[in-house]
Each structure stands twice: as C-alpha cells, then as structure tokens.
N, C-alpha and C positions, 0 to 999 in steps of 0.2 A: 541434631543440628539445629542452630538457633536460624528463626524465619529470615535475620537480617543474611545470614549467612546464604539459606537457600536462595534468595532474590537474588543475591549477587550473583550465586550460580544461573542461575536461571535465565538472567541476562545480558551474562556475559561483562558486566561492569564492577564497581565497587558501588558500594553502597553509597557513599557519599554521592556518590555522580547520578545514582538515578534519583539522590534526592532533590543535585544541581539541576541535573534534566526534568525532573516534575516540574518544577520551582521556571526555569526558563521556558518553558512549555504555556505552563499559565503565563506569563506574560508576554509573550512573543503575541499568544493568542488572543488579550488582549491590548495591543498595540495597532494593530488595524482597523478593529470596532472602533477605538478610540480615536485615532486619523479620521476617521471618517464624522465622528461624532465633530471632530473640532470644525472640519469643512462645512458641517451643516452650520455652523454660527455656535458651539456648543450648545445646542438643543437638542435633546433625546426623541424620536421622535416618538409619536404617540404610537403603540402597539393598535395592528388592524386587527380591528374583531372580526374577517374577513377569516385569518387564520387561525379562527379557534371554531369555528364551524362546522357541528356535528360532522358533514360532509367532507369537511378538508381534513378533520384530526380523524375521521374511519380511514380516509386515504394515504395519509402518515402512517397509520397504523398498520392497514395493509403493506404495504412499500417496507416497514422496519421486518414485518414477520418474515417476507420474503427474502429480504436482505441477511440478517441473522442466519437464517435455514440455509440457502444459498452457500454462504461462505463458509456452516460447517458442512455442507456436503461436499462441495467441490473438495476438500482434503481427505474426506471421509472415503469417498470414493479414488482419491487416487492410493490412497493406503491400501484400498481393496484389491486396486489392480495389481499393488505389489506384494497380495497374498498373505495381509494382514488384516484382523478384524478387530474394532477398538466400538464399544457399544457406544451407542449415541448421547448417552447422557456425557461421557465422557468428553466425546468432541464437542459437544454445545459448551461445556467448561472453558473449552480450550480457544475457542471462538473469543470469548469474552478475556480470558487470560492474556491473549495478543492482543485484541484490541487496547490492554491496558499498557502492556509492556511496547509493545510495536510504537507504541504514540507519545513515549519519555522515554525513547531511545533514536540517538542520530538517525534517518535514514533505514527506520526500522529494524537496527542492528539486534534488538533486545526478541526482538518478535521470532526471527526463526531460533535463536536458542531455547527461547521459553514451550517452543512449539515441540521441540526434537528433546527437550527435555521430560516433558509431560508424554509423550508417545512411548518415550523411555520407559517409564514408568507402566505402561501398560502394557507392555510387552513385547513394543516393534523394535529391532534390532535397530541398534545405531545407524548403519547404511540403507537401510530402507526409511526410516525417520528420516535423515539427511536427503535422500533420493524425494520422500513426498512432499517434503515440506518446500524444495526445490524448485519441483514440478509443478506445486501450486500457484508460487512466484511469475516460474517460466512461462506457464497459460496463461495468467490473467496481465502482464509485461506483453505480450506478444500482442495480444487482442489491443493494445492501446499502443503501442510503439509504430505498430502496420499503418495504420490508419492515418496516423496525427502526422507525417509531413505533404499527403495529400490534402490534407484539412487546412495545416497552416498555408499552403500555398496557392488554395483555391475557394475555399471557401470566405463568402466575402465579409461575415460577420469579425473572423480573427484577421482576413486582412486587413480590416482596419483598424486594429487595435493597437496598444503603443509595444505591448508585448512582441506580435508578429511582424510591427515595421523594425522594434529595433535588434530582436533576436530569432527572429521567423527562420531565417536562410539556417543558421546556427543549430537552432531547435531542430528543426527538421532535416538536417544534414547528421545531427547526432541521432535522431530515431532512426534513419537510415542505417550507421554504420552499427547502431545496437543489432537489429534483426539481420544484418548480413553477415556480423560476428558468429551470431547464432548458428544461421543456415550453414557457415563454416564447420560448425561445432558438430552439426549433427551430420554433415555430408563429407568434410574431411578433417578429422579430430586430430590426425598425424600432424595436417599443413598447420592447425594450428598452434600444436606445440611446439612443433618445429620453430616456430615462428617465435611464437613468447620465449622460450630458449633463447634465439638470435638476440631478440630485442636485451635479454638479461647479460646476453657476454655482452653487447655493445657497451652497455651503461655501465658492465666492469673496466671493460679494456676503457670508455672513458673518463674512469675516477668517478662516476658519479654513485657507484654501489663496491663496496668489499669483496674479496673472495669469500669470507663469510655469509654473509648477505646474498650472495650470490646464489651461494650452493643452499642455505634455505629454501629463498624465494622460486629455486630449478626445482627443489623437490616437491615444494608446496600447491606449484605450477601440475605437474607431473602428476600428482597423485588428485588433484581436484578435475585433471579431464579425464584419470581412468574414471575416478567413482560418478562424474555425471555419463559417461558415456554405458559404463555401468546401470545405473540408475534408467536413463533414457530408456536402454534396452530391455530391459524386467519391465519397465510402464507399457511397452509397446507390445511386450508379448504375455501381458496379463490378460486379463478376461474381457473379451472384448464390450461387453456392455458396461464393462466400470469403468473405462477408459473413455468409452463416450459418456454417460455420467458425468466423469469428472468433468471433460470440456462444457458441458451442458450446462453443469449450473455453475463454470466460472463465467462463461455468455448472461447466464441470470444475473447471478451477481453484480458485475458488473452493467450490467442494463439496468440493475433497479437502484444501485450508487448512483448514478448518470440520471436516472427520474425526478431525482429530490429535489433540483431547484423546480425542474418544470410541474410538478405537483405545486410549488410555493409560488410560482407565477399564475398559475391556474387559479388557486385559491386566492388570490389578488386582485385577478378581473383582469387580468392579461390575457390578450391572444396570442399564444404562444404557438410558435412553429417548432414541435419535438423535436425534427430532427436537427435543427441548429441548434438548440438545447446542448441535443445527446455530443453533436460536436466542439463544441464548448467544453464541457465537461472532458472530454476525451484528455484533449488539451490540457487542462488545468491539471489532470490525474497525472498525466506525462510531466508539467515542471515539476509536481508533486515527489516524483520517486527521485528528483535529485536534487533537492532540499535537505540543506545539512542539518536541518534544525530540527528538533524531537517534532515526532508529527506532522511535521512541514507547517508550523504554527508559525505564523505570520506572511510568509511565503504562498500558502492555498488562501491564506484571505486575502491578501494583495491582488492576485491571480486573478482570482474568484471576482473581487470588485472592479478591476479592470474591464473584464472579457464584459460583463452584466452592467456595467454603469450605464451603457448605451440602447440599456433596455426595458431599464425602471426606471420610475420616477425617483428623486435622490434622497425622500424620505423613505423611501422602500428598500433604499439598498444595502444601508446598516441590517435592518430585519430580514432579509435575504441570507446574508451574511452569515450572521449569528446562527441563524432557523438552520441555513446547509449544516453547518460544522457541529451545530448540537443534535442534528439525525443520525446524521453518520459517522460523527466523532463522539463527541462528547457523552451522551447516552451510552454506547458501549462502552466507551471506560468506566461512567459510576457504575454500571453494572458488574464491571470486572473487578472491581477495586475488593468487595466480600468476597468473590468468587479466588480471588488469588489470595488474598486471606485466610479464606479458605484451604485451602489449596497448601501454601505453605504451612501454615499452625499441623495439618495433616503431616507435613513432610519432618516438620520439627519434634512430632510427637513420636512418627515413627523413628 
C-alpha cells in the first residue's frame, strides 16, 4: 500500500484534506502572532535573552521529558489495564504520531484513528484499541471539564477577561452539561439511550432526519454506548495498579501542559502565582477541545493572548505565544513528521 494511501487510512481523511488541513493549520497559526505583531506598531519584538538561559532552557527541557513520558504512559497503562501489552518504544512512536496527525485534523479527529490504527498493528484487538484510546480522552476531558465552570465563575483572573464576560455563563454551562452526560453514561447507560433514541424519532417524525438516517444514526447510537459501557467495564476491572497509573500520569500530564507558560513567565522575571496560571490554562485547554480548526490553530492563540495580555508586558506576549505553542505543539509535530514517515514507508513496504 502506497504511504499516501496509508495516511489517509490512518486518519480517517483523504489525502488532499490533511494536505488542506496542514496547509490551514500553518496559517491559522500564524494569524494571531501576526495580530498581535500588527498591534505592537509592526515591530517584532526583540527576543529576551532571559529565555534562553542555561536555567530556563534545563527547565523547558525538564517539563518536555515529562510531558512526552506522561502522555505515552497514561495510554500505555490504560492498554494494560485492558490486558494488553504494546512495549514502549512502540508507544513513544505513537505519542509523536498523534501529536502530528491529532494537530492537522479538525478537533483532533485524525488522532484517535491514527492511535487505534498503530495499536492495531501491535496486536490490540480493535475494541480494546477503541476502548483505550477512549479512556485516555475520557480521563484527561474530565480532569479539565470539572474544574473550568468553577474557574470561569469565580476565579477573578478569567472574570475579567472579554472571554468569560462575553461567553463565561455559556462556557461553563457547557462544561457542566459535558460531565453530567457522562455521569449519565456511566450510572445509567439505558436512560441514555433511551433518550438519544427519542431525541432521533423526534427529528424523524419532524422531517428534519429520514427513515434512513434514522435507523443509521439508532444503530450507530446503540452500538457506541454498548462498546464504551463495554470498554469502561474491562478498564475498571483490569489490574488495579494500571488503572491508577493510567489516572496518574493523565494528572502529570496534564499538570506539566498547564506549567509551560508559568516556566515562560518565571523565566521573564515575573512573579507568577501558579496556581492562577494552572487555572488559566485549564480554561484555554477547555475552548481548545472545541475548536473546529486543526489543532485549534488560531483559536488557543486568541485564547491564550486574551487570558495573558493582563499579565505581561505587550512585548512579551507575542513571545509567550509563540514559546507555549512551539513546547507543546509544534515541537511534537517536527518530531512526529520522521516518525510517521516512518511509520508509513514501513506499512508501504509491508
């Protein structure tokens, strides 16, 4: 199979489109450095030698090792608890393989096929694949969905921000009803089929869906809350130390994604209070997962310069900017880019 062929499988697109989505990714991403360069007066500003300081770039470099490990563990371990063992060079590939595809694909659409495709390959059965790659989602969604409409509503950094005055209630009325869907999902699976059911005859009986259509989207319904109820259940009664594992280092994870500006504000000579930081970030991660746009490219930098403008000085916040997205973005994708190259030429050769 030719690589162009495998990629498409892989993420679920046509080829053309993750070339459309690389291609709008890059500039979406940069469309906001550039906003912002214009409001300085178009002046670039001067790069601080502040952030290239033995101390700051060991501290970057800490924070990436952990980040990286982190997020092949947390999968690595939830695969284990569903009585699967995939050796670790393999899941550090697959780490960076998401990171490439997850980030030129809508709303990370590219990321779990390419994830469930390569597990494929190693020998986890289709519905354990689908079940981990799920649950890695579902953990590290939950730990930032809980959190962020207490954040928006009380804490005073996003209260006064233009985000939280003009879609706060909004925002955080949708983080609410995401984790009570959930809590539905996993306490009664029945009411909620029941329900999505209802909702599909109403939008038949009025004209806004086919009988067609209908009996699709009932089976599609139907068979997506047996295999996560499924799923759920094999996670919970896997081995109990891989299941804590997995929570553990989506908690890392996630804690050391949320560090990277306050490392870049430290290293600037700010006194930074972490945990408004770490709430900040919460925030931004949450408009982040519903951003239509590959990577949430232009959207996390909007976000991003909003929440922060009220914290640095306005030549620092282009370089804030840039500095977050090429830690925890950018970086994993050049890295991924050989690695899925890799990866495919392999698949092409077999």
């Amino acid at each position: 199979m030719r690589p162009r062929a495998v990629l498409a499988q892989i993420a679920g697109q046509g080829a053309r489109r993750i070339v459309v989505f690389a291609i709008l990714f890059l500039a979406l991403s940069a469309a906001v450095p550039f906003a912002i360069y214009h409001e300085l007066g178009g002046q670039w500003p001067a790069l601080d030698g502040r952030l290239f300081s033995p101390l700051a770039i060991a501290a970057c470099l800490a924070l990436l090792v952990v980040y990286f490990v982190a997020d092949g563990l947390r999968l690595y371990y939830a695969v284990r608890a569903l009585g699967y063992h995939v050796p670790a060079a393999h899941m550090a590939r697959l780490v960076f393989i998401n990171f490439l595809i997850s980030n030129i694909t809508p709303m990370a659409t590219g990321g779990g096929f390419a994830q469930i495709g390569y597990l494929r390959g190693q020998g986890v059965h289709l519905g354990a694949a689908t079940a981990a790659t799920t649950l890695r989602t579902l953990l590290a969604s939950l730990l930032i969905f809980i959190p962020t409409p207490f954040l928006m509503w009380f804490m005073s950094p996003l209260q006064d921000s233009a985000v939280a005055s003009r879609w706060g209630f909004y925002l955080g009325l949708l983080a609410a009803l995401y984790v009570g869907f959930f809590a539905l999902a996993l306490t009664r699976p029945r009411w909620m089929m029941a329900s999505g059911v209802g909702l599909l005859k109403f939008l038949n009986r009025a004209g806004v869906i086919g009988e067609r259509r209908l009996r699709r989207w009932r089976f599609g319904l139907r068979r997506e809350m047996v295999r996560f109820g499924a799923a759920l259940r094999a996670y919970l009664k896997g081995p109990r130390r891989y299941v804590m594992l997995s929570v553990l280092f989506t908690v890392l994870f996630l804690l050391t994604l949320f560090s990277f500006p306050a490392v870049l504000l430290w290293a600037l000579g700010y006194h930074i209070d972490y945990l408004a930081v770490i709430g900040l970030m919460v925030v931004t991660t949450f408009v982040m997962y519903f951003a239509p746009t590959p990577g949430a490219a232009g959207i996390a930098e909007g976000v991003f310069a909003m929440f922060f403008a009220g914290l640095v000085q306005a030549d620092h916040l282009l370089l804030m900017v840039v500095a977050w997205r090429a830690l925890t973005i950018y970086l994993g994708m050049l890295i991924g880019v050989p690695i899925t190259l890799h990866a495919l030429a392999g698949g092409a050769r077999g």
